[in-house]
C-alpha positions, 0 to 999 in steps of 0.5 A: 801188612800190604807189600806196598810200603816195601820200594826197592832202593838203589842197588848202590844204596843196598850196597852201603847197607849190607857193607856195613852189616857184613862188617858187624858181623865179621866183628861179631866172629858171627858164621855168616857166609861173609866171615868165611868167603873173604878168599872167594874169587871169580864169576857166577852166571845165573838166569832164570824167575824176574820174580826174583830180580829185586832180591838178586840184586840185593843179595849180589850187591851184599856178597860182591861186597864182602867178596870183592874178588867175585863177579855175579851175573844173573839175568832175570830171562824167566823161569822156562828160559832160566831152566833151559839156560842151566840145562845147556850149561850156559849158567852155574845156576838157575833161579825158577818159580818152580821146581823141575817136575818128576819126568824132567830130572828124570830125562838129565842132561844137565850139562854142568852136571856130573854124570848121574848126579841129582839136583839140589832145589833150594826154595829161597825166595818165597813172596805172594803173587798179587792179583793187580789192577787199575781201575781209577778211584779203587784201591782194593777189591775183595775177590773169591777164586771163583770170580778171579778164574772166571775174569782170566778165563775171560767169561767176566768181562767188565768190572760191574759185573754182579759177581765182582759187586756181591763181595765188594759192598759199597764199593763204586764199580764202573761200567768198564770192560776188563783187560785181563793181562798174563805172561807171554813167556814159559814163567813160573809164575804163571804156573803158580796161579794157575796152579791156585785157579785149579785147586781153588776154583775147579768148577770154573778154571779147568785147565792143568798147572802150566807156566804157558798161559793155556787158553787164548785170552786177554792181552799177552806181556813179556815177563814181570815187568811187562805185565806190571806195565801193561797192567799200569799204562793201561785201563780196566786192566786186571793182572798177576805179578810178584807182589814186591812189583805191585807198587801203587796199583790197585790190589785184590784180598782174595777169599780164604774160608770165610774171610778176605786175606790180603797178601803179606810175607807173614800170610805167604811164609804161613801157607809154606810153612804149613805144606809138606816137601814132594815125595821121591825127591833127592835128599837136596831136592827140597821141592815143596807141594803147596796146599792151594786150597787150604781154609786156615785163617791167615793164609794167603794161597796164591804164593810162589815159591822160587828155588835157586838151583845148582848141580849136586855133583858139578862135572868141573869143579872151578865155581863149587866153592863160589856156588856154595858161597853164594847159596849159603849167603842166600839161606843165611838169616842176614841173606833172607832178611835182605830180600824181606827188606829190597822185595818184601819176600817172606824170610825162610823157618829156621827148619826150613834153613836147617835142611836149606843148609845141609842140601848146599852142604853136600854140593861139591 
């Protein structure tokens, strides 16, 4: 299933929908967040991944519905500017593409925060980063990892080359120099592929995991969308972006074992699924470590997995409540399939939700 056929509508259509899904459930004396939240009052300030832009407008058009005493802002800056907001206390949470590392929750200083107190790390948003392209006349292309780090590495410079030709029989490439485009900003997104180039295609990309772009290559774009549009206004351009963001341009089916996997909710949901939490992590801090390299049928590797992020023990307690709210609503089944809808992000396992829950359970 290609994420393609998945638009992000109208916040005012989104809106209409969840209002009436908000009002069945009610009905329904469900334990949706809705049914419960109906005295919630007041602003949230969130910041952080664009990758999850499309799904927090969906889902503050769903809550602000059923709670239309609350006011939710958030601002999709990026991942790094989203951390470092919520470090300041500038935000009530953040959205991010990856979880804060060992050495940063050890350093503290979140300023929302109480004294000592751990994070909770909720991965919420789980969608596949597609490689894009636009090359006229092509749809789609099948790519090893081999072959897509040496393109971002920039030592496969146009798009005849022998190695883009050998997995893609039949298929007409033009004698076409490659742009390849990546984030200009600290994104978690960045970080997540080259976190696959690494383990996938050692031999060939052997940098560490940063969400800073780590070698001088290729044309530089602010953000999702500016990687989106450079890629989309430009030609022989070659990028990486959220796949809900992929829209009509042309996209790569990357080789897993011996087959091609296209991206999907179900290929990225299967990959996370199949991967373990990170050891020595608070009991809500529900970071998870992604096998990048696995072989497994089905599976799509380049996965990102986002978290929204809140203070375990919050120094005031004004928006605790309204946090939890928001959050619940989010893990909720009604949350996580309103993201399918808007994004084509892949919906969260009920054990995942099971342990989601019980991490937002113990904020206060």
């Amino acid at each position: 299933m290609n994420l393609k056929r998945f638009g992000v509508p109208a916040v005012v259509a989104v809106t209409a929908a969840l209002a009436l899904s908000s009002c069945a459930s009610n009905e329904a004396g469900g334990s949706e967040p809705g049914d419960a939240a109906s005295s919630l009052s007041g602003n949230l300030v969130g910041a952080g991944a664009s990758s999850q832009d499309a799904a927090q407008q969906a889902w503050i058009a769903g809550f602000q519905t059923a709670n239309p005493d609350v006011t939710i802002d958030y601002d999709p800056s990026g991942s790094g500017a989203g951390r470092e907001t919520f470090l300041e206390g500038a935000s009530d949470f953040a959205g991010s593409d990856r979880a804060f590392k060992d050495e940063e929750l050890a350093a503290g200083g979140f300023a929302k925060c109480a004294p000592d107190s751990d994070l909770v790390e909720l991965p919420l948003y789980i969608s596949p980063i597609a490689v894009i392209f636009n090359v006229e006349g092509i749809d789609s292309l099948n790519l090893d990892a081999a072959t897509i780090a040496n393109i971002f590495a920039g030592t496969i410079t146009n798009w005849n080359d022998p190695a883009i030709a050998a997995t893609n029989e039949g298929v007409t490439l033009p004698d076409l120099p490659i742009t390849a485009v990546h984030r200009s900003d600290d994104s978690g997104t960045t970080e997540n592929f080259t976190e696959y180039l690494g383990a996938a295609a050692p031999e060939v990309w052997t940098y560490e995991a940063d969400g800073v772009w780590p070698i001088e290559s290729g044309e530089a774009a602010q953000g999702t969308s500016g990687v989106v549009d450079a890629v989309s206004n430009g030609t022989g351009t070659i990028g990486y972006a959220d796949a809900s963001r992929a829209g009509d341009l042309g996209t790569v089916a990357v080789k897993v074992g011996d087959e091609f996997v296209e991206y999907s909710p179900e290929a990225a949901a299967a990959i996370v699924d199949a991967s373990p939490l990170a050891e020595g992590r608070a009991a809500g801090d529900l970071a998870i470590e992604l096998d990048r390299s696995s072989s497994e049928a089905g599976v799509y590797p380049i996965v990102l997995v986002s978290y929204l992020i809140a203070c375990q023990e919050y120094a005031e307690p004004d928006n605790v409540e309204l946090v939890k709210g928001y959050l619940s609503y989010i893990a909720s089944s009604e949350g996580q399939d309103v993201a399918a809808e808007n994004a084509g992000s892949a919906p969260i396992s009920d054990t995942l939700r099971e342990q989601v829950t019980a991490a937002i359970d113990s904020i206060k």
